[in-house]
Structures are given as C-alpha cells and as structure tokens.
N, CA, C and O atoms as a printed pandas DataFrame, in Angstrom:
     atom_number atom_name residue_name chain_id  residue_number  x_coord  y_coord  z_coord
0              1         N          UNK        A               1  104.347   88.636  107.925
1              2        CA          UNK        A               1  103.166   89.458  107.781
2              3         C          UNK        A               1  102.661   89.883  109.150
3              4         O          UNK        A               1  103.276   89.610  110.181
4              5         N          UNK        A               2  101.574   90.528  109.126
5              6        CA          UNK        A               2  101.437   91.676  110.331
6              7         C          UNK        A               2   99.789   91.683  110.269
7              8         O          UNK        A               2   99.418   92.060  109.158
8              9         N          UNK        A               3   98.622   91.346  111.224
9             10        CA          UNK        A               3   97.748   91.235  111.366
10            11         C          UNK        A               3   97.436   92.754  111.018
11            12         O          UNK        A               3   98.224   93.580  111.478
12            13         N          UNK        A               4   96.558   93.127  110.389
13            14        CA          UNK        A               4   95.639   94.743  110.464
14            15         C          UNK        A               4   94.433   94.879  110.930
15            16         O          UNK        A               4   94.176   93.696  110.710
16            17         N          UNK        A               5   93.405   95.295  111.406
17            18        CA          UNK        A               5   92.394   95.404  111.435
18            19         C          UNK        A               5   91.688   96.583  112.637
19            20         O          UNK        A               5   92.093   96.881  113.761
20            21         N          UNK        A               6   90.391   97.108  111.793
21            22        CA          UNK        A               6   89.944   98.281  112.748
22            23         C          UNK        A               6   89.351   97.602  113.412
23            24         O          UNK        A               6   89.074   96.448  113.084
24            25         N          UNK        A               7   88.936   98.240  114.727
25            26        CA          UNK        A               7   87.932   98.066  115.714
26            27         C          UNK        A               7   87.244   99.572  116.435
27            28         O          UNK        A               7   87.853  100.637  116.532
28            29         N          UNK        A               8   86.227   99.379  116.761
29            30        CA          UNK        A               8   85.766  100.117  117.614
30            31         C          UNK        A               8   85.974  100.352  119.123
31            32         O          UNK        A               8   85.545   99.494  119.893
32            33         N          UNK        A               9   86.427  101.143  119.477
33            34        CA          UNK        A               9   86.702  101.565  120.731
34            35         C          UNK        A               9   85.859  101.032  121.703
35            36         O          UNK        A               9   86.584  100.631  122.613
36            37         N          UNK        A              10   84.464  100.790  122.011
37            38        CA          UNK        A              10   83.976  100.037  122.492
38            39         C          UNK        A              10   83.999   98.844  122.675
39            40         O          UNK        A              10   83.624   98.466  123.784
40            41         N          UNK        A              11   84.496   97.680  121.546
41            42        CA          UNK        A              11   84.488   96.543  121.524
42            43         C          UNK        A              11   86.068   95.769  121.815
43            44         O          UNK        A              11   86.398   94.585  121.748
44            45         N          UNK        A              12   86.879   97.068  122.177
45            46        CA          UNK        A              12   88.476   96.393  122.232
46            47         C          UNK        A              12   88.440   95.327  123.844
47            48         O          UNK        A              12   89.350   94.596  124.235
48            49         N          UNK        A              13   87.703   95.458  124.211
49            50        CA          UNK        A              13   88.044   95.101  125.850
50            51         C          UNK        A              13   86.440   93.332  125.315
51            52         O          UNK        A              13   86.095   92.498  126.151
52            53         N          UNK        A              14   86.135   93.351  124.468
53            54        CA          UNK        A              14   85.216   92.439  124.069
54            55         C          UNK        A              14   85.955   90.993  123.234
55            56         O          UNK        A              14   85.330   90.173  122.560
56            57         N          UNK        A              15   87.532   90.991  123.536
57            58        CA          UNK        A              15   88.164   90.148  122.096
58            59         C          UNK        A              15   89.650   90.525  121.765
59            60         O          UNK        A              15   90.770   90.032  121.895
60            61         N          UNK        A              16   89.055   91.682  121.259
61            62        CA          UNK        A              16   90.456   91.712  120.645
62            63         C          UNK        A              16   92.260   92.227  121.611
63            64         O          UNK        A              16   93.437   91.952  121.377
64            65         N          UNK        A              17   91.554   93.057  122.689
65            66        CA          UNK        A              17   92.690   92.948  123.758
66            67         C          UNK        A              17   93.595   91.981  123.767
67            68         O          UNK        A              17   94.779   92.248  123.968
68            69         N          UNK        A              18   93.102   90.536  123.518
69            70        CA          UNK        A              18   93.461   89.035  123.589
70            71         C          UNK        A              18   94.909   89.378  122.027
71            72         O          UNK        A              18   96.027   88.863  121.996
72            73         N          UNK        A              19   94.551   89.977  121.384
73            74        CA          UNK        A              19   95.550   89.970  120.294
74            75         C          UNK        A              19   96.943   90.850  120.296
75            76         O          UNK        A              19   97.978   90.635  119.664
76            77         N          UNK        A              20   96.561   92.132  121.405
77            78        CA          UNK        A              20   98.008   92.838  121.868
78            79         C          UNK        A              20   98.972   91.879  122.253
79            80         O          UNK        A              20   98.743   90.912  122.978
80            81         N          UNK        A              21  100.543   92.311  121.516
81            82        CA          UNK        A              21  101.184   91.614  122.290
82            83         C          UNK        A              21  102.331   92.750  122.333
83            84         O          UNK        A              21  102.467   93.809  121.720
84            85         N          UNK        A              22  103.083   92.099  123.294
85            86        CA          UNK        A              22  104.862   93.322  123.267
86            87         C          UNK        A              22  105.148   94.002  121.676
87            88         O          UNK        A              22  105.544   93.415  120.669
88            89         N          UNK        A              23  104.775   95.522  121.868
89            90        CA          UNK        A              23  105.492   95.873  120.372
90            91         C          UNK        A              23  104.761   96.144  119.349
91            92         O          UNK        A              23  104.927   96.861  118.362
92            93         N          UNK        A              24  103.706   95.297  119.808
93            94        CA          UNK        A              24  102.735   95.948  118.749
94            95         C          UNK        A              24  102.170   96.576  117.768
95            96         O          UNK        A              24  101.126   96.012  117.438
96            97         N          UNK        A              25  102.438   97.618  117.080
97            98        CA          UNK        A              25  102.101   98.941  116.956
98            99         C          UNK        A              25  100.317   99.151  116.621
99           100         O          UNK        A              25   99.725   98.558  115.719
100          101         N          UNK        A              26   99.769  100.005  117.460
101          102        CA          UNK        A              26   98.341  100.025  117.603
102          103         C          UNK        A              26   98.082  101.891  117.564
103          104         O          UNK        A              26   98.399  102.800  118.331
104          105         N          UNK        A              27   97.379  101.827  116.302
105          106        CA          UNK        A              27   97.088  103.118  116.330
106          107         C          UNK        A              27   95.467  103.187  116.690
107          108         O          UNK        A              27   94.565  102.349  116.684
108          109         N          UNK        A              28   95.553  104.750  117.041
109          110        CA          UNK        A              28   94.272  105.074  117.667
110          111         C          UNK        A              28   93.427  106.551  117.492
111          112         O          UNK        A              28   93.665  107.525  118.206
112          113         N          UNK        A              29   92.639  106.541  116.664
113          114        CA          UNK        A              29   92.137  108.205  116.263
114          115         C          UNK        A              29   91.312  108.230  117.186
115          116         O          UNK        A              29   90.367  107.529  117.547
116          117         N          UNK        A              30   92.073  109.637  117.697
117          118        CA          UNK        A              30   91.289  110.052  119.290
118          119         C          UNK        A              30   90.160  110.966  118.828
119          120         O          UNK        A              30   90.231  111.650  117.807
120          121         N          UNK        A              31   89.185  110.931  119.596
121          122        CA          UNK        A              31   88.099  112.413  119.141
122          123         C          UNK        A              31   88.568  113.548  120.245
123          124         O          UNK        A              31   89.131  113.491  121.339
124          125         N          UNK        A              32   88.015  114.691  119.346
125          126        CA          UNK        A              32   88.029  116.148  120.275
126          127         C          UNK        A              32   87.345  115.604  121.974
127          128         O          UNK        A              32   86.402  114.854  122.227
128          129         N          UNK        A              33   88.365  116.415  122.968
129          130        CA          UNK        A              33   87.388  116.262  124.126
130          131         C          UNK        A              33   86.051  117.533  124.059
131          132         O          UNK        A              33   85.089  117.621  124.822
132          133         N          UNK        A              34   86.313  118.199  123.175
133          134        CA          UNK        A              34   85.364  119.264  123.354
134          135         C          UNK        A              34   83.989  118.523  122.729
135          136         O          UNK        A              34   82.969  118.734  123.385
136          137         N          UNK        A              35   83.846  117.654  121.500
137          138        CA          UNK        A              35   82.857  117.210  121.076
138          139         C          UNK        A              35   82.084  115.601  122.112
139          140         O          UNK        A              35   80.897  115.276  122.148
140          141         N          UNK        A              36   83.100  115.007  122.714
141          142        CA          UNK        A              36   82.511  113.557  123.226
142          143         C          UNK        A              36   83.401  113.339  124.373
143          144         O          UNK        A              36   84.195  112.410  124.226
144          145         N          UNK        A              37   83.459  114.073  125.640
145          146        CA          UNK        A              37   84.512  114.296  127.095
146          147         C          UNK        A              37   84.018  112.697  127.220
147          148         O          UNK        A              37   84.939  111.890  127.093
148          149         N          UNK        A              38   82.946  112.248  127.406
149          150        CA          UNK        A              38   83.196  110.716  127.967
150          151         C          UNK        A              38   83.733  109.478  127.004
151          152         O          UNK        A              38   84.186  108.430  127.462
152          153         N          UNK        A              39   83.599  109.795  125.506
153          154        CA          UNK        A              39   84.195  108.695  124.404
154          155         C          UNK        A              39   86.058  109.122  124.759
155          156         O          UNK        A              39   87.052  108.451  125.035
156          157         N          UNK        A              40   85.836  110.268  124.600
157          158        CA          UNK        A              40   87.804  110.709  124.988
158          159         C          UNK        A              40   88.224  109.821  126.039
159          160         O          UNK        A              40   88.868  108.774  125.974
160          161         N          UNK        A              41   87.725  110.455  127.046
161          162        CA          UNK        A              41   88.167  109.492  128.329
162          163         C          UNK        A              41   87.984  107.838  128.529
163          164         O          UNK        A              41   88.699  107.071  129.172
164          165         N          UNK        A              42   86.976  107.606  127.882
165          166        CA          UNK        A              42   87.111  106.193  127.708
166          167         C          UNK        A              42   88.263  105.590  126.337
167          168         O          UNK        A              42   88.622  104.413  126.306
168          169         N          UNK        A              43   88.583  106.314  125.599
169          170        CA          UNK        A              43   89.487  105.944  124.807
170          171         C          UNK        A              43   90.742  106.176  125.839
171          172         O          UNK        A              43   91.174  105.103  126.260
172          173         N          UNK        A              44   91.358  107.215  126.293
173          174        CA          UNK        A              44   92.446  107.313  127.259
174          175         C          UNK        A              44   92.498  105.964  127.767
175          176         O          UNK        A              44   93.236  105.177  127.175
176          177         N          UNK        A              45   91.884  105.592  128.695
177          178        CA          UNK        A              45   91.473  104.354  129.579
178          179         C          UNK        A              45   91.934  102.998  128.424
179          180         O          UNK        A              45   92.906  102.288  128.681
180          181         N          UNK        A              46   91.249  102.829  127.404
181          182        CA          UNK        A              46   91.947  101.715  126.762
182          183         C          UNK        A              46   93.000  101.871  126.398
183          184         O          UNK        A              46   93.793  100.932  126.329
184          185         N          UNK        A              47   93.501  103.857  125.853
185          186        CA          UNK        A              47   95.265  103.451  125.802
186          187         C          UNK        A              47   96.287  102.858  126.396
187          188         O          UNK        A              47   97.189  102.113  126.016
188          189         N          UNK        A              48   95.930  103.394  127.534
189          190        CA          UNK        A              48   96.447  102.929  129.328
190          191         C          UNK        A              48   96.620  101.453  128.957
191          192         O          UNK        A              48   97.744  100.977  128.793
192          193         N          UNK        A              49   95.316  100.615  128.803
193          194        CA          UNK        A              49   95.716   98.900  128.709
194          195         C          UNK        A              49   96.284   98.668  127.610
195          196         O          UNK        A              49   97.045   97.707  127.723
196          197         N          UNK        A              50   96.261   99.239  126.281
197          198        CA          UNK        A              50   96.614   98.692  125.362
198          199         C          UNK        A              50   98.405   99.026  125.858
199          200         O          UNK        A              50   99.108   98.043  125.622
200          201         N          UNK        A              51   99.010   99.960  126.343
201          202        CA          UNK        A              51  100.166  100.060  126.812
202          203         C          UNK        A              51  100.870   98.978  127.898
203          204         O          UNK        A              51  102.012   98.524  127.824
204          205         N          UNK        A              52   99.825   98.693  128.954
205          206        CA          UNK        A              52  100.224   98.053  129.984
206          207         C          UNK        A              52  100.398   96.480  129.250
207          208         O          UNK        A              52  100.772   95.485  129.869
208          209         N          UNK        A              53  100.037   96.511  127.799
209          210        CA          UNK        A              53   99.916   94.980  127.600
210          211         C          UNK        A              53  101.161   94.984  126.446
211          212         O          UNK        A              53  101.407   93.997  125.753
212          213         N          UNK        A              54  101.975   96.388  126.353
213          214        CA          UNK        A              54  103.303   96.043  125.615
214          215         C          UNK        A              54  103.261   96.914  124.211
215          216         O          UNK        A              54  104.232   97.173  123.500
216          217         N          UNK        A              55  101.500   97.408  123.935
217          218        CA          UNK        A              55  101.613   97.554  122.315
218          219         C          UNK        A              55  102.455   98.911  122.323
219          220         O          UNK        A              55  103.042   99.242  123.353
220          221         N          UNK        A              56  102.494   99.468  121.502
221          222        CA          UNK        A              56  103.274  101.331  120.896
222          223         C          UNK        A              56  102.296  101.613  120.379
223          224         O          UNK        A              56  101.730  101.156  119.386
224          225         N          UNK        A              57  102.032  102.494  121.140
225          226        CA          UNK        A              57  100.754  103.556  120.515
226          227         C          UNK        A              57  101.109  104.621  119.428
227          228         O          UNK        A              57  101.864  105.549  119.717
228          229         N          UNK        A              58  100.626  104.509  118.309
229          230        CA          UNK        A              58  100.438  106.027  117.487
230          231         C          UNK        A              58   99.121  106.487  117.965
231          232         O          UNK        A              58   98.086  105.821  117.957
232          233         N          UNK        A              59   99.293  107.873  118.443
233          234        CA          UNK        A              59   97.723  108.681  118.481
234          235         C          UNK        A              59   98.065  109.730  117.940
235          236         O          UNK        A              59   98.968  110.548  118.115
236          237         N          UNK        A              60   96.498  109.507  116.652
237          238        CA          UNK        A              60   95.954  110.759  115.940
238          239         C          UNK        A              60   95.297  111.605  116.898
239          240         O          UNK        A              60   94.531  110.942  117.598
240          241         N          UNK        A              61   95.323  113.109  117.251
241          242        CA          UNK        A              61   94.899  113.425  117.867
242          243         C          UNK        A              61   94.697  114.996  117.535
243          244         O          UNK        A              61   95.367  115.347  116.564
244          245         N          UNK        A              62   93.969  115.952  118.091
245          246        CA          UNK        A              62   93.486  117.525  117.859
246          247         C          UNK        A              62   94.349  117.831  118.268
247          248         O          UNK        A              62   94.780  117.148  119.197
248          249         N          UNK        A              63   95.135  119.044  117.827
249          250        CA          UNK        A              63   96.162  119.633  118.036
250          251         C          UNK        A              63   95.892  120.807  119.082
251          252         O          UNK        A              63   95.012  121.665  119.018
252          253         N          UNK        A              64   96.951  120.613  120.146
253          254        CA          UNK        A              64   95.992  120.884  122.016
254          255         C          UNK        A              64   95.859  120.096  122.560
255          256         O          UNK        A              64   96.442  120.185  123.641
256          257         N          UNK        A              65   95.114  118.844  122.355
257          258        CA          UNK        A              65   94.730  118.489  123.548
258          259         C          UNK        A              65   95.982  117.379  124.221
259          260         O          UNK        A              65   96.348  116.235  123.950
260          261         N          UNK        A              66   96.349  118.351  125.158
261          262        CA          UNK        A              66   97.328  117.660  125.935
262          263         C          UNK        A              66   97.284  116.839  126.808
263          264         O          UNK        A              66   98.303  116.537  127.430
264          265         N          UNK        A              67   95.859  116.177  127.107
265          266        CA          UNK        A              67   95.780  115.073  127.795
266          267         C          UNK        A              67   96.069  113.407  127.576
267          268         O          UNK        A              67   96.196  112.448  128.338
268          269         N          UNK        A              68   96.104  113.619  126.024
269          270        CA          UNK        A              68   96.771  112.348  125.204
270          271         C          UNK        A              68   98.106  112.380  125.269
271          272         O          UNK        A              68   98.717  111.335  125.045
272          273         N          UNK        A              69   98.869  113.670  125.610
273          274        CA          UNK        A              69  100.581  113.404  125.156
274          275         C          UNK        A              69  101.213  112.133  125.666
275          276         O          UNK        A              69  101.790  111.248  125.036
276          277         N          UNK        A              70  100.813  112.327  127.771
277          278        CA          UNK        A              70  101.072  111.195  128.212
278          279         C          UNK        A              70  101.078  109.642  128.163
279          280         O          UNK        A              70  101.904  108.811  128.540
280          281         N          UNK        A              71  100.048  109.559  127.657
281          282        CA          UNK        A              71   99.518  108.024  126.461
282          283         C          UNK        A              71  100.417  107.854  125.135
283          284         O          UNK        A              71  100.880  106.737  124.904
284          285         N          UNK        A              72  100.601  108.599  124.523
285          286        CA          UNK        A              72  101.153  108.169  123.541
286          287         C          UNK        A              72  102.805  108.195  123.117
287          288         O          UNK        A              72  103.578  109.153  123.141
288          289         N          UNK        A              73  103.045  106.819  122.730
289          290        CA          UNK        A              73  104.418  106.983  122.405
290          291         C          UNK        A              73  105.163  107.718  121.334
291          292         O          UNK        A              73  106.323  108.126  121.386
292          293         N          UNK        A              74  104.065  107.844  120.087
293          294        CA          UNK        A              74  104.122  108.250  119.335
294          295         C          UNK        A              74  102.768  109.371  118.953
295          296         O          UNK        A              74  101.623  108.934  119.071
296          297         N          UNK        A              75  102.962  110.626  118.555
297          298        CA          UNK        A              75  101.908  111.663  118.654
298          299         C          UNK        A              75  101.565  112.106  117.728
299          300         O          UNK        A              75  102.399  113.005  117.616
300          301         N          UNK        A              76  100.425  112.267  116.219
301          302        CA          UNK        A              76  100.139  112.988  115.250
302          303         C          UNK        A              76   98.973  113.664  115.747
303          304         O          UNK        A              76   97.920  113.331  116.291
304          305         N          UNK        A              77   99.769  115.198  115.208
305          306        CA          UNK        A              77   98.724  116.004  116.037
306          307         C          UNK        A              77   97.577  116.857  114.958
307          308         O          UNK        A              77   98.155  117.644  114.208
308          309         N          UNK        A              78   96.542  116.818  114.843
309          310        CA          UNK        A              78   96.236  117.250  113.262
310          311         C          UNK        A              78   95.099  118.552  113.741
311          312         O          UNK        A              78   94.437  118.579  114.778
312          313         N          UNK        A              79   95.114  119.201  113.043
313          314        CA          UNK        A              79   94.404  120.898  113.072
314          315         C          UNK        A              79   92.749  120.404  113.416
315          316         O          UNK        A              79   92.141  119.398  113.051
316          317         N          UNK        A              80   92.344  121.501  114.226
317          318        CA          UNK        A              80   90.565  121.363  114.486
318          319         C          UNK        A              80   90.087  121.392  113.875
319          320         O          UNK        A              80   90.218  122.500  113.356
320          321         N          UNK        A              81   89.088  120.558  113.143
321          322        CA          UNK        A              81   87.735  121.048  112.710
322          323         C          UNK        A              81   86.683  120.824  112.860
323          324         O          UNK        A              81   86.328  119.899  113.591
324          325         N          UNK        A              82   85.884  121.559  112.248
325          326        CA          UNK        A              82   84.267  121.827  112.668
326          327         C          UNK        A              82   83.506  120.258  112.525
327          328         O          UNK        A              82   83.916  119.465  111.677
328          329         N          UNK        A              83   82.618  119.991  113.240
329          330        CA          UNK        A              83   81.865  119.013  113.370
330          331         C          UNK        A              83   81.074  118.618  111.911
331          332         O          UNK        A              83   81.022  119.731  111.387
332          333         N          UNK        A              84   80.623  117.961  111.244
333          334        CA          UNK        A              84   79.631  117.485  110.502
334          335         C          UNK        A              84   78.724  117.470  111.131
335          336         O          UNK        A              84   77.658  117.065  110.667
C-alpha cells in the first residue's frame, strides 16, 4: 500500500517533507501565475525540494505557463479559466 494524502502548500515544509522519499510520486496543482505570482513561486520553490529529496513530480498546471516545465517530471497541462 501507498500512503495518500493532501496538504497545503504552505504546511509541506511544517511535517510532511519528513515523508518524501526516493520515487515518490507527489502531485501538485499549480495556480495561474497571473492570479497569485507569489503562491506560484512559492509552490515552484517547494517543487525544487520535493525533487531534491527524490519524489516524481506530476504538475497540474495552466496551459502556458512555462515556468513549471522545468520542475516537473511529469506535466498535465489543462486550459484557462476564469476565476470564481
């Protein structure tokens, strides 16, 4: 069996970092940089560790923004839409 569980992007560096290991697979729904440039970039930043610590990233991500390609090992790229 295979541990699951969400977390908040804020709280990964609070705990659960401690649970990455080699291989991982850790997915991650990125937000638009156009709606939240500093939540984006701080998500980038934990991809970065969650990589340096072995996991495989899937990132959900807006289709464009090419600043995630590099982060991710694996890429779903899904159409814009409008804010709620």
């Amino acid at each position: 069996y295979m541990h699951a569980e969400g977390f908040a992007a804020g709280e990964l560096k609070h705990g659960p970092i401690a649970l990455i290991e080699d291989g991982l697979p850790v997915i991650v729904v990125m937000p638009s940089p156009k709606n939240s440039v500093t939540l984006h970039s701080n998500l980038l930043s934990n991809i970065r560790e969650i990589q340096a610590r072995g996991a495989v990233t899937i990132v959900i991500a807006e289709e464009g923004d090419e600043t995630v390609r590099p982060y991710a090992d694996h890429l779903i790229e899904m159409p814009a839409v409008s804010t709620l």
